[in-house]
C-alpha positions in Angstrom: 194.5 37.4 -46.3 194.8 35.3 -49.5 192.3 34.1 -51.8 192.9 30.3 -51.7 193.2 28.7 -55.2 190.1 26.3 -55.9 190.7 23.9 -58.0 187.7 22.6 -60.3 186.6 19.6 -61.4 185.9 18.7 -65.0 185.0 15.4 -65.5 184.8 13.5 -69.1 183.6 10.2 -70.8 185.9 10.4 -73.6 188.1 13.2 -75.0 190.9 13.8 -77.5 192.6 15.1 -75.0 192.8 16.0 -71.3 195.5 19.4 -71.4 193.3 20.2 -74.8 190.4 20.3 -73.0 192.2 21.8 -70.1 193.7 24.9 -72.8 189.9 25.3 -73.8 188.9 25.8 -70.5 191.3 28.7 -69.6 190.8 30.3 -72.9 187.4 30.5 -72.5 185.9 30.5 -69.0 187.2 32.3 -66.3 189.0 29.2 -64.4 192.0 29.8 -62.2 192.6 26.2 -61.9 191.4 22.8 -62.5 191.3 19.1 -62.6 190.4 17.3 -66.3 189.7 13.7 -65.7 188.4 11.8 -68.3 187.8 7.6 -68.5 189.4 7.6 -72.1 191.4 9.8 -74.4 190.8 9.5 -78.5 194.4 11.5 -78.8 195.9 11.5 -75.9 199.9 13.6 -76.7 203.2 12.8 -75.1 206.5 14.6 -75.6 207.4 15.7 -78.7 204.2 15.0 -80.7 204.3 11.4 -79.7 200.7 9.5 -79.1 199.8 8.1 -76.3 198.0 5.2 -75.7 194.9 5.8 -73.5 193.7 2.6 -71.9 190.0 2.9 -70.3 190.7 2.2 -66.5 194.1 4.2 -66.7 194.6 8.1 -64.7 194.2 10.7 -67.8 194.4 13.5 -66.1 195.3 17.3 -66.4 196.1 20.1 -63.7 196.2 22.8 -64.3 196.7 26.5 -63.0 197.8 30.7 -63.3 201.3 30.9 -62.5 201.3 34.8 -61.1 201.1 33.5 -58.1 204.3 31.0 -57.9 207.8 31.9 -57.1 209.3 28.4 -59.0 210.4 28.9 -62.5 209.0 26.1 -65.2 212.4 24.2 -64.9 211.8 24.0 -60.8 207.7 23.2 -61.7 209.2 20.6 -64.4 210.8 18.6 -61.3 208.3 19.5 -58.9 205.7 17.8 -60.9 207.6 14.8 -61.4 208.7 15.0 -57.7 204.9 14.9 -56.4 203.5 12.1 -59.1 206.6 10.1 -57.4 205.2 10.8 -54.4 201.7 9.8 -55.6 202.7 6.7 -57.0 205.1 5.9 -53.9 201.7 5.7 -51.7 200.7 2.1 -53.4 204.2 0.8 -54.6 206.9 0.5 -52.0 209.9 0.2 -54.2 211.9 2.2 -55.7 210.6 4.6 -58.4 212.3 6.7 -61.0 212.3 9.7 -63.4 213.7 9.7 -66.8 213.9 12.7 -67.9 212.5 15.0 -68.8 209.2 13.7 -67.9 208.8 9.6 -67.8 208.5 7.3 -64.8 210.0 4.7 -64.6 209.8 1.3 -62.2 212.0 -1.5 -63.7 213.4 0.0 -66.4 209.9 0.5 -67.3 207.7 3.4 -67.9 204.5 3.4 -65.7 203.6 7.3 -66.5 204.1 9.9 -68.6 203.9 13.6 -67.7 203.3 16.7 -70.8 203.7 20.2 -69.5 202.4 22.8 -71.6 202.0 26.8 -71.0 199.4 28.8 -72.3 198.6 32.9 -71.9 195.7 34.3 -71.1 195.5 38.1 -70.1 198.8 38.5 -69.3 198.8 35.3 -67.3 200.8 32.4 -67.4 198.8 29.2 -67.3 200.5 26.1 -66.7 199.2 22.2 -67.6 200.3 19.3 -66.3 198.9 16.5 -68.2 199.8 13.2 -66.5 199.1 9.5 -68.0 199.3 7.1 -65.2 199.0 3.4 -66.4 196.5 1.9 -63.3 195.5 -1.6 -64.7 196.8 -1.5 -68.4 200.1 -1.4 -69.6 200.3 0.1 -73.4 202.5 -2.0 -76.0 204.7 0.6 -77.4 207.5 -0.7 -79.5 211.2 -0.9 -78.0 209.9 1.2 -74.5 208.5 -1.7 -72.2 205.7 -0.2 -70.1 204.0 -1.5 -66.8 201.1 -0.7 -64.8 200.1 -0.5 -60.9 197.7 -3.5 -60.9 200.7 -6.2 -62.1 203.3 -4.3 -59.0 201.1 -4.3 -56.5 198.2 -6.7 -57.2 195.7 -4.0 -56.1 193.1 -2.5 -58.3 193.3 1.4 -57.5 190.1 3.2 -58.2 190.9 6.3 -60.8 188.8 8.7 -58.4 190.8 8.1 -55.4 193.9 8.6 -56.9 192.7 11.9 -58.6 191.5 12.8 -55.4 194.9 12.3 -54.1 196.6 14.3 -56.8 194.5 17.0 -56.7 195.3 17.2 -52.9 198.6 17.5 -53.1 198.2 20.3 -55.8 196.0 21.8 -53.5 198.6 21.8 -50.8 201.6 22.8 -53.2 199.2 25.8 -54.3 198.4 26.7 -50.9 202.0 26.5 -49.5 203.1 29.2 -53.1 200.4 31.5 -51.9 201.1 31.7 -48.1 204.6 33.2 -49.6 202.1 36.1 -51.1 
């Protein structure tokens, strides 16, 4: 028998920043895995130090999780991740949806969400965060990278609960699925 991974919630007003808060929590609490939602990020971080723009009604969110238990090396979780926000996002939009890599997605040549994977240690334990920025309602004016948001593709306001709810499902699943291997 295998200890099923639970994954805890950890919700927020406002942070600087979900995967911070998400680091935080594995450094000091004894949290296998969780979900950091908060309504607004101060400092929200993208790629290579880059800000990002954290509208109040957008999906800030961070996953995260120990890794002893996963047979996929970070280059396999880097696509995986992508792979399942896809997924997520191919539930309320139809068309077709794409990755630029390493870690933007893209619908019409324009980016609708940004992922930021970080590792941490702990104990001799690989952790790893996925911090995911999906634009729900607003769409961030960043110069020369046009950006878009659910609520102008699909004309459907998408509450950010359910679609955490969603997300944390399918990491629920994806967890489950790595362990059953154990």
């Amino acid at each position: 028998k295998f200890n099923l991974m639970v994954i805890k919630n950890f919700n927020y007003k406002c942070v600087n920043s979900t995967n911070d808060i998400a680091i935080n929590l594995i450094k000091k609490k004894n949290v296998r895995a969780g979900l950091v939602l908060a309504e607004k990020q101060k400092k929200g971080r993208g790629q290579r130090g880059k800000k990002w723009i954290s509208y109040k009604g957008n999906l800030f969110v961070s996953i995260f999780f120990s890794l002893d238990k996963i047979n996929l090396t970070l280059k396999q979780l880097t696509k995986f991740n992508a792979d399942l926000i896809i997924k997520l996002i191919s539930h309320y939009y139809k068309k077709k949806i794409k990755l630029k890599l390493p870690n933007d997605i893209l619908i019409n040549r324009k980016k609708i969400c940004g992922i930021l994977q970080e590792t941490i240690k702990k104990n001799n334990i690989q952790y790893l965060i996925v911090g995911i920025g999906l634009n729900l309602i607003n769409s961030p004016q960043i110069n020369k990278y046009p950006t878009t948001n659910l609520y102008d593709l699909t004309n459907s306001k998408i509450s950010v609960n359910k679609i955490s709810k969603e997300l944390k499902d399918m990491y629920k699943n994806f967890l489950k699925s790595q362990m059953s291997f154990q």
